[in-house]
C-alpha positions as CSV (number, residue, x, y, z in Angstrom):
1,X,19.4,3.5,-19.2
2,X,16.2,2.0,-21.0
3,X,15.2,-0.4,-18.1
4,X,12.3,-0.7,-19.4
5,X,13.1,-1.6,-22.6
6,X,10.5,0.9,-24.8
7,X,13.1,1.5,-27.3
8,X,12.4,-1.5,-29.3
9,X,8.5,-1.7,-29.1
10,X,7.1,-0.8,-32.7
11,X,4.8,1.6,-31.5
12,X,4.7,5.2,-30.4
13,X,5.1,7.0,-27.1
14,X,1.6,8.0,-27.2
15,X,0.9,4.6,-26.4
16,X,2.8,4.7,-23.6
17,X,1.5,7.5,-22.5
18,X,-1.9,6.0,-23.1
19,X,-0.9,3.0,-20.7
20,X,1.1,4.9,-17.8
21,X,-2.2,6.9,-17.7
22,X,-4.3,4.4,-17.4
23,X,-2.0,2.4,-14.8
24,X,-1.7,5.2,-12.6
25,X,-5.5,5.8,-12.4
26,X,-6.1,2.1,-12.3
27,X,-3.8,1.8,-9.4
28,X,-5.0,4.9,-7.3
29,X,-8.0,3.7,-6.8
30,X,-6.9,0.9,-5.1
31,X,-4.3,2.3,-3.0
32,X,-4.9,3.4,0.6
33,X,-1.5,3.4,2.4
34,X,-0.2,6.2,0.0
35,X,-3.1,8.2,1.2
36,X,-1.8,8.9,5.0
37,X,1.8,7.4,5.2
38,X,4.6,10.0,4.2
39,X,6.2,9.0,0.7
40,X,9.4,9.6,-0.3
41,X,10.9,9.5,-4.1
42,X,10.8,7.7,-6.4
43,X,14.3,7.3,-6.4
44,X,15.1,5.6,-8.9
45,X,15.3,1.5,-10.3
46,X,18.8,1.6,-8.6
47,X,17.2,1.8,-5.1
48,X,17.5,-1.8,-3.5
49,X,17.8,-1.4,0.5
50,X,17.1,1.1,2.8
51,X,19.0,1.8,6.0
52,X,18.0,2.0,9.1
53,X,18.4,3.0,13.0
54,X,22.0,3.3,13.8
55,X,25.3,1.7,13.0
56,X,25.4,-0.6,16.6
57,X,28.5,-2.9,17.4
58,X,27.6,-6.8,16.5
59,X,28.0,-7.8,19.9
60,X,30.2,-5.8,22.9
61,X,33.8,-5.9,22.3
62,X,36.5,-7.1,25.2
63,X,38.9,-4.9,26.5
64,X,41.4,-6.6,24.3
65,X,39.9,-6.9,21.5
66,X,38.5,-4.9,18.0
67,X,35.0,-4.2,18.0
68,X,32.5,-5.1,14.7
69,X,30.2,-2.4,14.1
70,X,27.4,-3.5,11.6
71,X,24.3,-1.1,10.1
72,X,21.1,-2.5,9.4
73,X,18.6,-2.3,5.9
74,X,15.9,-3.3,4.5
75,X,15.2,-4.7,0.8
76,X,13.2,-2.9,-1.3
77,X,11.0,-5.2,-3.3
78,X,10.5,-4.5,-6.6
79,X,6.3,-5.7,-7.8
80,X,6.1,-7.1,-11.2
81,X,2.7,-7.9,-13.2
82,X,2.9,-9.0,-17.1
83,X,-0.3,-8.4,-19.9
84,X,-0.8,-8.2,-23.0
85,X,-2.1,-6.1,-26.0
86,X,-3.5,-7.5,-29.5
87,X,-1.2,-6.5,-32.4
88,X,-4.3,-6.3,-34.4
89,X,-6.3,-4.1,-32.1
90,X,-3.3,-1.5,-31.4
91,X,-2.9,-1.4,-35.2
92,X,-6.7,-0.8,-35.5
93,X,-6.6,2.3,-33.0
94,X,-3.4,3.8,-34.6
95,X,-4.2,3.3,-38.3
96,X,-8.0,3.4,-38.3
97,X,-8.5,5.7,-35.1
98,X,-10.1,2.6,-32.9
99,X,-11.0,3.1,-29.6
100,X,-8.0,1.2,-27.7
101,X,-9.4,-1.2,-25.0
102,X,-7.2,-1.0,-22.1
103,X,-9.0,-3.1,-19.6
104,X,-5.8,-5.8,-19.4
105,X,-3.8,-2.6,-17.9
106,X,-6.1,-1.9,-15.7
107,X,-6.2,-5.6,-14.2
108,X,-2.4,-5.4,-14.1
109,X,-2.3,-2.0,-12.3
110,X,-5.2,-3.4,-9.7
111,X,-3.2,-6.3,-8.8
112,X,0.5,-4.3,-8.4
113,X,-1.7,-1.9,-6.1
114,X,-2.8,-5.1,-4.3
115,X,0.7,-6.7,-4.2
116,X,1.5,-3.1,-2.6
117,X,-1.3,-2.6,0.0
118,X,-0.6,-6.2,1.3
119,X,3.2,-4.6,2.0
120,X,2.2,-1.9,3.9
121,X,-0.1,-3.8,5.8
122,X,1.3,-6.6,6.4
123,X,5.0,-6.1,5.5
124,X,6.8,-9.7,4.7
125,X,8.0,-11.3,7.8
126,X,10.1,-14.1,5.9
127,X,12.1,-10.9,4.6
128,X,12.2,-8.6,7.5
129,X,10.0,-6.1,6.3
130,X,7.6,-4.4,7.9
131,X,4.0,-3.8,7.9
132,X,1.5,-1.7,9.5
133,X,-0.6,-4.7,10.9
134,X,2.4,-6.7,12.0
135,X,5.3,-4.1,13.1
136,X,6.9,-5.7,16.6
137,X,6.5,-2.9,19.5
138,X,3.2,-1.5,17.5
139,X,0.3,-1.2,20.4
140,X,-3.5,-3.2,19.9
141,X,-7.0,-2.6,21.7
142,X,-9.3,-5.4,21.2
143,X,-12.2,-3.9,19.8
144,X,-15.6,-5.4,19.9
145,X,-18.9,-6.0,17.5
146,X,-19.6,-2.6,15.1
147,X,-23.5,-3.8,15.1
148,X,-23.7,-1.6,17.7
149,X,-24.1,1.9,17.3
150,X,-21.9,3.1,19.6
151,X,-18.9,0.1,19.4
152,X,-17.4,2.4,16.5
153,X,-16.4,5.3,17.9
154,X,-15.6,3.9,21.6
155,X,-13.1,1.4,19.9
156,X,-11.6,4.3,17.9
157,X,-11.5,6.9,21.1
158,X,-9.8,3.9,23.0
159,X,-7.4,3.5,20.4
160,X,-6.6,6.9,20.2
161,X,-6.5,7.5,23.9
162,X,-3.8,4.5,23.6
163,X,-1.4,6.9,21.0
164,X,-2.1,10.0,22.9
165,X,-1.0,8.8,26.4
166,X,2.5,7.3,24.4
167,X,3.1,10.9,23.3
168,X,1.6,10.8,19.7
169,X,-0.9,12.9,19.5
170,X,-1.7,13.3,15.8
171,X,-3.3,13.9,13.1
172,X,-4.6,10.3,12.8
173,X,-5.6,8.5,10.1
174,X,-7.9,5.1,10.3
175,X,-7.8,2.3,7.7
176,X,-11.0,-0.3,8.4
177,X,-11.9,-3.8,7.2
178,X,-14.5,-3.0,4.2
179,X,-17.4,-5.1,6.5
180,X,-16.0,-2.4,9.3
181,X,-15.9,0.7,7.0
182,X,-19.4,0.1,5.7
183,X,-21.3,0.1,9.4
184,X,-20.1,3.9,9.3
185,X,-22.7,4.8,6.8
186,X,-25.4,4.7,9.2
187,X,-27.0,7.4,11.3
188,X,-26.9,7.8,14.9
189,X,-30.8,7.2,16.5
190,X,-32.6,11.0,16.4
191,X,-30.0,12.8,14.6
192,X,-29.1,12.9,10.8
193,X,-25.0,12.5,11.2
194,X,-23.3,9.5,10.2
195,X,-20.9,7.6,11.8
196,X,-18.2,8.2,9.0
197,X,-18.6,11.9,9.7
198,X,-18.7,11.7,13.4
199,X,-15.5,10.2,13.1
200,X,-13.7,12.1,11.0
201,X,-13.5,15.4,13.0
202,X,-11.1,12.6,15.1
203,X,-9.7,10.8,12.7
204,X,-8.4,14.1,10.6
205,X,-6.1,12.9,8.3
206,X,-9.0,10.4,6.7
207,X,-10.4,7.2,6.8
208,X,-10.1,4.5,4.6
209,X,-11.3,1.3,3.6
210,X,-8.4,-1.0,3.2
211,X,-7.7,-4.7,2.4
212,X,-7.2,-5.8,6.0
213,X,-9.0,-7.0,8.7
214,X,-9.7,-4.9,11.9
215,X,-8.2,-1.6,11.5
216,X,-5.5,0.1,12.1
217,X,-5.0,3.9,13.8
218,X,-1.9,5.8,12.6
219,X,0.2,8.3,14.0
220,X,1.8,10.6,11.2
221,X,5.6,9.7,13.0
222,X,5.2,5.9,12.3
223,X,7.8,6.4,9.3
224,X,7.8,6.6,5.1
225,X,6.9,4.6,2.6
226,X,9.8,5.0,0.1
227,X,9.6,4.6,-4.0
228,X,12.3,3.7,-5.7
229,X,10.6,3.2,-9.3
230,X,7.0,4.5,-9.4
231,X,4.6,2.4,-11.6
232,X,5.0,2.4,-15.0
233,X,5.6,-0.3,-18.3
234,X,7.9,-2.2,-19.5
235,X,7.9,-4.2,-22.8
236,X,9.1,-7.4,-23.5
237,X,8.3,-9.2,-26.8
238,X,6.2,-10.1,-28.9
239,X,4.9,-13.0,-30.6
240,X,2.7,-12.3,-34.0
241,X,-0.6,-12.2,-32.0
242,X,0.4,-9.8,-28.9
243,X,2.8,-7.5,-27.3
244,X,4.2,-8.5,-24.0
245,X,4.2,-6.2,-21.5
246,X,4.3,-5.7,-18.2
247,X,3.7,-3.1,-15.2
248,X,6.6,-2.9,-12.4
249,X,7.5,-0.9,-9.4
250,X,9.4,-1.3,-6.3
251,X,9.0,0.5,-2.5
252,X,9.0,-0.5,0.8
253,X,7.7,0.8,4.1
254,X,10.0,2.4,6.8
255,X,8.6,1.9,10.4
256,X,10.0,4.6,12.4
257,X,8.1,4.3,15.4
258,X,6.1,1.4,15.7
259,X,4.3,2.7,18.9
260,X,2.6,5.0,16.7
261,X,1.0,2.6,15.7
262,X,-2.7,0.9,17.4
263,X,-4.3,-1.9,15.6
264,X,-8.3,-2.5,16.4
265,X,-8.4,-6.1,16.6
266,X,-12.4,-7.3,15.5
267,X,-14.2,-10.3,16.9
268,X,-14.8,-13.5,14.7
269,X,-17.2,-12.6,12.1
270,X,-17.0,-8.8,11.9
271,X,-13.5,-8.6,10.4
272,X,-14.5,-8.0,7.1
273,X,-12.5,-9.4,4.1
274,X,-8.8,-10.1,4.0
275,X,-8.8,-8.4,0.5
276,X,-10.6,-5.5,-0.7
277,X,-13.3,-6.3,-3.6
278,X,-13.1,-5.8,-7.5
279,X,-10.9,-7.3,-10.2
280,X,-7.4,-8.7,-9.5
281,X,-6.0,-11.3,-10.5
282,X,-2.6,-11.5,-8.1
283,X,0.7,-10.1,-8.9
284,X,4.1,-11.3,-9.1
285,X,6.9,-10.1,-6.8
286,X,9.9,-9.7,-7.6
């Protein structure tokens, strides 16, 4: 099944290649969540829910009566951004040997890996998914201002004090606020280790910065992020001037055990920004 519709672009699949390349590279740069969270798949286009927990009974049957026993899922979105590529330019790089410029892929692959950090993070509430940041059941420790030397690590060793007394005890992984990330590149007074590194013989499984605010401490049993397509391009049409094309995938995040979770709340003003910095210019889901 062409899904993707290749077959009737009128150029070669070492343009493609070319353009999964570049998306891919693009797009790992940007991603975080992938970095510590299980994945499973891809799985395939097909994939569009997930189950979850255990088949339950709708509501307690009478004695007298038939029982409805339901199961519960969750959608997998699928993340869609569209570009486009000159028909002279393309022509120029496979007749004349032109360097190819595939900036507009790289924009498109930025803003899917945005569309898809914001998931995991954040989840979508008005669909029931879940995210990291917002998962009902996960645990929080208010943490306070990183200007100080020592605010860093206490907030982190409180937050994972927090998973260790509820049984998880780890490898952990920390994703931080940029504004947060960047206070760990300084050195502790009379001593030539930084912060980052400090932390990291605690936090083993890495830490990140991510497009959030706060952070966020994570268990490795808090569940999987599952692919159903992994990124790559589509085409669409064409119109004389460009090719239309566009960049898709679809995935969602499983939350296992939301108590393996502990979000680090920050005080006003040392939050950092909601998104992380660069180009993007906003994807479309789908």
């Amino acid at each position: 099944m062409d899904y993707l519709n290749r077959a009737p672009a009128p150029f070669p699949q070492s343009v493609w290649q070319l353009i999964d390349e570049r998306a891919v590279a693009a797009a790992r740069e940007r991603l975080t969540g992938r970095r510590f969270i299980e994945v499973e798949g891809p799985f395939g286009v097909g994939l569009t829910t997930v189950e979850v927990g255990q088949d339950d009974y709708c509501r307690q049957p009478a004695p007298d009566e038939a029982g409805a026993i339901v199961g519960r899922a969750l959608s997998v979105p699928m993340i869609r951004r569209s570009f486009r590529l000159s028909i002279r330019r393309l022509a120029a790089h496979l007749e004349n040997g032109q360097p190819l410029d595939l900036a507009v892929v790289e924009d498109a692959a930025e803003a899917v890996a945005d569309r898809e950090e914001e998931l995991v993070y954040r989840g979508q509430r008005e669909f029931g998914l879940p995210g990291l940041l917002t998962s009902e059941g996960r645990q929080s420790h208010a943490g306070g201002d990183w200007a100080a030397i020592d605010r860093a690590l206490e907030d982190v060793l409180a937050s994972v004090t927090m998973l260790d007394e509820a049984g998880y005890r780890g490898p952990y992984a920390l994703a931080l606020a940029p504004a947060l990330y960047n206070t760990l590149f300084r050195l502790y007074p009379g001593s030539d280790t930084l912060q980052l590194e400090h932390l990291r013989r605690l936090c083993t499984r890495g830490i990140f910065k991510a497009p959030i605010e706060g952070g966020v401490l994570v268990d490795p049993r808090v569940g999987v992020l599952i692919v159903g397509q992994d990124l790559r391009a589509g085409f669409a049409a064409q119109d004389g001037i460009h090719y239309e094309l566009y960049l898709t995938e679809s995935l969602v995040l499983r939350v296992d055990d939301p108590r393996a979770i502990c979000v680090i709340t920050a005080p006003t003003g040392a939050s950092g920004e909601r998104r992380a910095s660069g180009r993007r210019s906003g994807a479309e889901p789908r």
